[in-house]
N, C-alpha and C positions, 0 to 999 in steps of 0.2 A: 244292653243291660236293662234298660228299663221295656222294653218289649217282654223281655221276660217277667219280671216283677209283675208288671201288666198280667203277661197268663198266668200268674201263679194264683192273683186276686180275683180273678174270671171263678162265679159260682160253678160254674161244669167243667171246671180243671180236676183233671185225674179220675173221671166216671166215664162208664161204657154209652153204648147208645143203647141197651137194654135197660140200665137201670135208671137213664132219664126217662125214657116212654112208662115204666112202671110208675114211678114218681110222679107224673103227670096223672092218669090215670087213677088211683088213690084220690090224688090231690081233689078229680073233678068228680068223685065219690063220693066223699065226705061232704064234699060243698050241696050235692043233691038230696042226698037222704036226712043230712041233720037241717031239719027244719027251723030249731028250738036253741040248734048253736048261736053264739053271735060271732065265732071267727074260729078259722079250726088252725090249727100250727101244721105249718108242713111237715110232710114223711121227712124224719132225720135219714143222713145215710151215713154207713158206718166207716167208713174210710175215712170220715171229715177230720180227728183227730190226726192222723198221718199224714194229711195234705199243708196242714197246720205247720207243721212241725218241718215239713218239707220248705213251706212259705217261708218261715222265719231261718234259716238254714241258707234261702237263697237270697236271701236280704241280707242278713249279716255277708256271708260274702259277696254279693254285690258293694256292701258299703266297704269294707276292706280294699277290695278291689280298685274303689273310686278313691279311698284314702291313699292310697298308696301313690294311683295315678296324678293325683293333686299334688302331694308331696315332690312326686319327678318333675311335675311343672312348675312348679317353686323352685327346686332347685335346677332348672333348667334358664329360668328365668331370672336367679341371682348369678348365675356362672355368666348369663347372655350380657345385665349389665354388668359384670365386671371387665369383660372383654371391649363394651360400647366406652366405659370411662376409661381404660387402660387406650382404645382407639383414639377417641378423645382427647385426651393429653398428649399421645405420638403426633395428632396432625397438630396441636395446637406450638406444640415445639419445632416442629419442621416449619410450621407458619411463619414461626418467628423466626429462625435462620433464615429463611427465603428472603424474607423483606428483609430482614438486615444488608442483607445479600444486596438486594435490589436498592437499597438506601443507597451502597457502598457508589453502584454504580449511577445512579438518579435517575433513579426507573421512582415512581409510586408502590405503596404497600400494596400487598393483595389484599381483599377485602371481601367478607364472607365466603371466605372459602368452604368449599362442601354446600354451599348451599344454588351455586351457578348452575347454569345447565351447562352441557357442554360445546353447543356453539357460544356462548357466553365467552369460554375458558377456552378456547380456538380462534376468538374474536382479540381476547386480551394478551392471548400469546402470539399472536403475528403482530398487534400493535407493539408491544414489547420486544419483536425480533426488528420491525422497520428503528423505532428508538434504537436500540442497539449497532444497527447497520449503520447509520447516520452518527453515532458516535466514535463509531470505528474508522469513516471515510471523515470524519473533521480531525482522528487522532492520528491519523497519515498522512492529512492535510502538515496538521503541527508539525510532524517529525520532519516532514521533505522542507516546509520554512526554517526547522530548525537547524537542516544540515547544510542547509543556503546560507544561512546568518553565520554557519564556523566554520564553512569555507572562505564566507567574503574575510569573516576577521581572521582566515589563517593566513592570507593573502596579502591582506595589510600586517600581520603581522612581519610576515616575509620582510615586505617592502622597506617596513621601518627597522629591523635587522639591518639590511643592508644599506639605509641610510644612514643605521650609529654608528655602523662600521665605518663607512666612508670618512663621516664626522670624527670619530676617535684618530685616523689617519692622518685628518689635515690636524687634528690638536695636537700628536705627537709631534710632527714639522712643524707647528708654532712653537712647541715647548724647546724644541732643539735650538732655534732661534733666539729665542726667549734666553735661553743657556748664556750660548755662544756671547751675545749682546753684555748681559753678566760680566760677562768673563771681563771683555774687553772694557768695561766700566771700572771692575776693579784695577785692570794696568792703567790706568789713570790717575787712579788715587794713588797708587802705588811710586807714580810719575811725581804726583803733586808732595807727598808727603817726601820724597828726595828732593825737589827745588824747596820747599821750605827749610829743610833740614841743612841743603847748603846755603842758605840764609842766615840760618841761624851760627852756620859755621860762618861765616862771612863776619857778620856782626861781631861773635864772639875775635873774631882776630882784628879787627878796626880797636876792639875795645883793646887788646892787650899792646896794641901797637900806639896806640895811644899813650899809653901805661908805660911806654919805652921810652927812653931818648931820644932814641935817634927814629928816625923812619924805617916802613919796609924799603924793599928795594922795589923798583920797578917792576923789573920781572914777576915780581910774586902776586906783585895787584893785579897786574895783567892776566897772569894766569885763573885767579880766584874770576876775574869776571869772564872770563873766556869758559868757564865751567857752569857761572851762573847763566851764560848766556847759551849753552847749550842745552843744558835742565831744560830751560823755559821754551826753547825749540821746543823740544819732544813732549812736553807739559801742551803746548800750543796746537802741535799734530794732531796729539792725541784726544784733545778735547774739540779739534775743529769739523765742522758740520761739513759734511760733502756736497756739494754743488749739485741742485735736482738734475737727474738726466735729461737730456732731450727728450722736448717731449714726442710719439711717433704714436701715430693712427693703429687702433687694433686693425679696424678693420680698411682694407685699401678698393676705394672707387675705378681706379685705373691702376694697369702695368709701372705707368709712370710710381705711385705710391707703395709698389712693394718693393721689397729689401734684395739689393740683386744677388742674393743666392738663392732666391725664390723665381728670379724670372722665368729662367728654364725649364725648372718643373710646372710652371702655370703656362708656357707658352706649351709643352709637351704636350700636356692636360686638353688643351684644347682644340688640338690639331686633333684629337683623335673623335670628336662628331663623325656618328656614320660609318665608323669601323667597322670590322668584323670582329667577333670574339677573337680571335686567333690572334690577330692584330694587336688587338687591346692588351690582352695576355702578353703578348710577346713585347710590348712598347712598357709593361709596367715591371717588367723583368729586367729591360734596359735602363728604368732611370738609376737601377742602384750605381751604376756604373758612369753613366752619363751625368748626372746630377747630384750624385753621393745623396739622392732619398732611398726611403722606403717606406713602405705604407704602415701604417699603426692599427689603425681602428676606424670602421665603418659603421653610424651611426643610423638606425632610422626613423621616418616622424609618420606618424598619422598624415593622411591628409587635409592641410589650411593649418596643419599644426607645425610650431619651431618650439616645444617645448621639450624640456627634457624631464624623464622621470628615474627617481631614485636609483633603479636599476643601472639605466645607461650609465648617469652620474660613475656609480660604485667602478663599472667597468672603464671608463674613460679615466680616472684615476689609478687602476690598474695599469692600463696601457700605458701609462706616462713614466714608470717607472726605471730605473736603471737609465735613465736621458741624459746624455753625454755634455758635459759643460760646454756653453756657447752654440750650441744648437739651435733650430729653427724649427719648430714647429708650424706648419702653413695647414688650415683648415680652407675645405672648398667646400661651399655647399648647391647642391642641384635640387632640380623641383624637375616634377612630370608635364608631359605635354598637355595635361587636361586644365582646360581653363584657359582664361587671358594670358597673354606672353609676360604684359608689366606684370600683374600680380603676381606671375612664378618667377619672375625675375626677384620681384620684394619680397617674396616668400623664403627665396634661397638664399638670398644675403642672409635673414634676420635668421636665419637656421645656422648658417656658418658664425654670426657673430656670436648667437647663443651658445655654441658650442666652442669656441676660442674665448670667450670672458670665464668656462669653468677651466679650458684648458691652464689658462692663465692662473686661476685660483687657487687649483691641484698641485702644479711643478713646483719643482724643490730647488732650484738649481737657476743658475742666470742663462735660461734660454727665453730666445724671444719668441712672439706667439702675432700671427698676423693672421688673418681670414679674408677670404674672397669669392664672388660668387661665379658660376658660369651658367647660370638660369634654366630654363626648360631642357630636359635630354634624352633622350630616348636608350642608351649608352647600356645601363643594367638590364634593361628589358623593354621589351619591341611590343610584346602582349599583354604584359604585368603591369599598369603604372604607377600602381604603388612602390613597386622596388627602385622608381627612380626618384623617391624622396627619401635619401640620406644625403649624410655629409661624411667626405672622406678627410681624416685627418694624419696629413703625412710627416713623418722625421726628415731634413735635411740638416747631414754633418757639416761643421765647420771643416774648412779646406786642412 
């Protein structure tokens, strides 16, 4: 546009090349022959008004033109910032959900956003993927602790389940006890309150015999102290203490100190070192018969261990159940070949005695409980030696 404008204001716009060389010519005419001039005015030419008129023609729409194209860049340039603040305020709002975002999880805010390059923002998002990684591997660190922590306590849970059980079982036996004892307390009073009452009848007939003439008869005194004297028997019985038992060793060092319904089954017992299973089998078949036993329950320990745990406990209480009056309960306990002989010798007693003091604690009933050991054995298993630390604890019927 303004190249044009340019030629428009160029003196030799719109003239031929004839009527510039005339022009020129004239021009260098006049300047020779007028001596006396002092300056001569150029040959006018006569198109000038028309080129005029053309000038200003292309000026007005040149400036139009420029007006118009001005106006589209204005408004091309308010429509561009409304778009940059409408952008503007999108990332400025996504900024701030990110990092909230990243708060939530303890990552740091981003910070100058839009203005990083982009290894910067490549740089900050693989740091932010290792934090993340490392968050991840300590949050399944926690989870695999925390499923270790509720299985130990589901486990002691367990345990102590079947230790209240156990406990509730011996309290109902004490409570039945408890009863029964009751009971017998009140036929006592029941004893006492009839010898006083025939007391009182006693008394009251002295007094009215007194009150008589004559006396009772013989027979009659006789008889009233013969009934007092009966009362006070059974008044006597029943409040007299029973003599302690004998006392007798739970656990027996020798043959000699066990109960002899037990000899046979422990002399059985021990003849059979060095058996063959089949043997074994077939000699624990025959004591039912031979010895009126049978086996109960087979207990077993850790190794260097005679303790017992809640579990066993519950089931060794189990197995005592339905136990025939005046029975014999005989614990034997064994230890493995590994180790010194004395020590599995003391290892296997204090295993059988451990387990004949709950036997004893458990039973309901007047059976008696003796334990014994037969030390190191190879018996349960020849390759295993753990399997030969239990204790066998067997029923022997009264004849």
């Amino acid at each position: 546009m303004l190249f044009i404008f340019f030629f428009q204001k160029s003196p030799f716009a719109w003239t031929t090349p004839e009527k510039s060389i005339t022009s020129r010519r004239v021009s260098e005419d006049q300047t020779h022959h007028n001596d006396n001039a002092t300056t001569v005015a150029p040959m006018s030419v006569e198109p000038k008004s028309g080129i005029s008129a053309t000038l200003i023609l292309s000026v007005v729409v040149a400036l139009l033109v420029g007006f118009m194209i001005a106006m589209n860049l204005n408004q091309k340039k308010k429509v561009d910032q409304t778009d940059l603040y409408a952008a503007q305020a999108e990332l400025a709002s996504r900024t701030a959900t990110v990092n909230a975002e990243r708060a939530r999880q303890g990552l740091p805010p981003l910070e100058g956003v839009g203005t990083d390059s982009p290894e910067q923002i490549a740089a900050r998002l693989t740091k932010d993927a290792a934090t993340l990684a490392n968050f991840s591997d300590r949050f399944r660190s926690l989870l695999t602790e925390k499923d270790t922590i509720i299985a130990d306590k589901n486990a002691n849970l367990l345990v102590s389940e079947q230790a209240r059980q156990a406990l509730s079982s011996q309290l109902g036996k004490l409570q039945n006890q408890l009863e029964k004892a009751l009971a017998d307390g009140a036929g006592s009073e029941s004893l006492r309150a009839q010898l006083n009452e025939a007391r009182n009848n006693a008394s009251m007939m002295q007094e009215r015999l007194a009150s008589y003439s004559n006396r009772p008869t013989q027979e009659d005194m006789a008889m009233a102290k013969a009934r007092i004297a009966e009362l006070e028997a059974q008044l006597a019985a029943k409040n007299a203490v029973p003599p302690p038992p004998a006392p007798r060793k739970l656990f027996a060092e020798s043959v000699n100190e066990l109960y002899p319904m037990a000899h046979g089954l422990f002399q059985g017992l021990n003849e059979l070192e060095d058996k063959a299973d089949l043997e074994i089998s077939a000699a624990y078949n025959r004591f039912a018969t031979q010895y009126r036993a049978s086996f109960l329950k087979e207990i077993r320990f850790p190794t260097g261990s005679s303790q017992l745990n809640p579990a066993d406990k519950l089931a060794l209480g189990d197995a005592l159940n339905n136990l025939p009056e005046g029975a014999m309960i005989l614990v034997v306990g064994y230890a493995s070949t590994t180790g010194a002989a004395d020590s599995n010798r003391q290892l296997s007693s204090d295993r059988a005695t451990t387990v004949a003091s709950n036997v004893e604690m458990a039973k309901s009933g007047n059976q008696v409980v003796q334990a014994v050991f037969l030390g190191q054995t190879k018996r349960f298993s020849s390759r295993i030696p753990e399997r030969n630390q239990v204790c066998e604890v067997w029923q022997i019927n009264p004849q």
